[in-house]
C-alpha positions as CSV (number, residue, x, y, z in Angstrom):
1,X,-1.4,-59.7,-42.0
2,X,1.0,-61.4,-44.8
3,X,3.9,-63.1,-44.1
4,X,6.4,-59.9,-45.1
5,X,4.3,-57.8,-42.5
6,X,5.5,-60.1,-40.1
7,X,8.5,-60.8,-41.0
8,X,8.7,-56.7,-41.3
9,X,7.2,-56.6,-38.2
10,X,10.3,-58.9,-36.5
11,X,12.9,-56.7,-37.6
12,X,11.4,-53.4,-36.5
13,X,11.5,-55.6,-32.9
14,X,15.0,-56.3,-33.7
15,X,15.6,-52.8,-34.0
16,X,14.2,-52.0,-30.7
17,X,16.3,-54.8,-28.8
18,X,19.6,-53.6,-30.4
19,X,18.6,-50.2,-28.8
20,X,17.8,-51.3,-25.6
21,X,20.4,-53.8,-25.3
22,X,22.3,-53.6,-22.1
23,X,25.9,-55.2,-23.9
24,X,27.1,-53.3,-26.2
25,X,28.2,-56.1,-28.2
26,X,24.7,-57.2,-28.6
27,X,23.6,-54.6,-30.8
28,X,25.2,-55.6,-34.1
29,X,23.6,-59.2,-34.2
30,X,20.1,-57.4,-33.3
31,X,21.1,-55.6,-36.4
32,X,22.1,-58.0,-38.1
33,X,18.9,-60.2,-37.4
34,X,16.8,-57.2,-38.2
35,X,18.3,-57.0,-41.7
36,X,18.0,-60.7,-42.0
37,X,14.2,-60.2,-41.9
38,X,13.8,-57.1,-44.2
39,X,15.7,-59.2,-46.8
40,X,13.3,-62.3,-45.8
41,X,9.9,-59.5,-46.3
42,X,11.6,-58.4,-49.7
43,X,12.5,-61.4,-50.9
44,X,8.4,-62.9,-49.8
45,X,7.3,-59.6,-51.7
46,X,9.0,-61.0,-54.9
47,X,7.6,-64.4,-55.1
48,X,3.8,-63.1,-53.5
49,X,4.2,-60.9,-57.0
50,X,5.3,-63.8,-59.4
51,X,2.4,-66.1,-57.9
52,X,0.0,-63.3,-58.4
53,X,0.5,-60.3,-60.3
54,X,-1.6,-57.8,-59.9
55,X,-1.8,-55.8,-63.1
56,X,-2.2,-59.4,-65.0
57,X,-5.4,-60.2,-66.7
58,X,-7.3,-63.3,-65.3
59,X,-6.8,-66.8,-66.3
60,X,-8.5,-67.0,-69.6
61,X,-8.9,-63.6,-70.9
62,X,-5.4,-63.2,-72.4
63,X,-5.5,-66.2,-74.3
64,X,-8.7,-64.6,-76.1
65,X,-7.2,-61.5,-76.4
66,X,-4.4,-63.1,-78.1
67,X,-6.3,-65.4,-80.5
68,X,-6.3,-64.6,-83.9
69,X,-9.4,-63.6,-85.1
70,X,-11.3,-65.7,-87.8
71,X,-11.9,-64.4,-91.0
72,X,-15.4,-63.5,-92.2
């Protein structure tokens, strides 16, 4: 599991405390910590996509692609 599963995976627990929570003045910071998390996941997401893009070539192969071609 990646790091934004889990940190996915804290806020939907979040979620479930701020339902369950006996005071109702707990149920905005569970809330509150549950949207802290998403924007943790999303913000994992972003860098886990700069570090290793998927649709990119691998190391190598675009520099060949992008060399000019000698003339015969």
């Amino acid at each position: 599991m990646s790091s934004s599963d889990d940190y996915r995976s804290n806020a939907e627990d979040c979620l479930r405390m701020a339902k369950m929570a006996s005071e109702e003045n707990d149920r905005p910071l569970w809330a509150t910590m549950a949207q802290s998390w998403l924007r943790l996941a999303e913000h994992a997401d972003r860098i886990n996509t700069k570090l290793a893009p998927e649709d990119s070539p691998p190391e190598g192969e675009q520099q060949e692609a992008d060399a000019p071609q000698a003339a015969s």
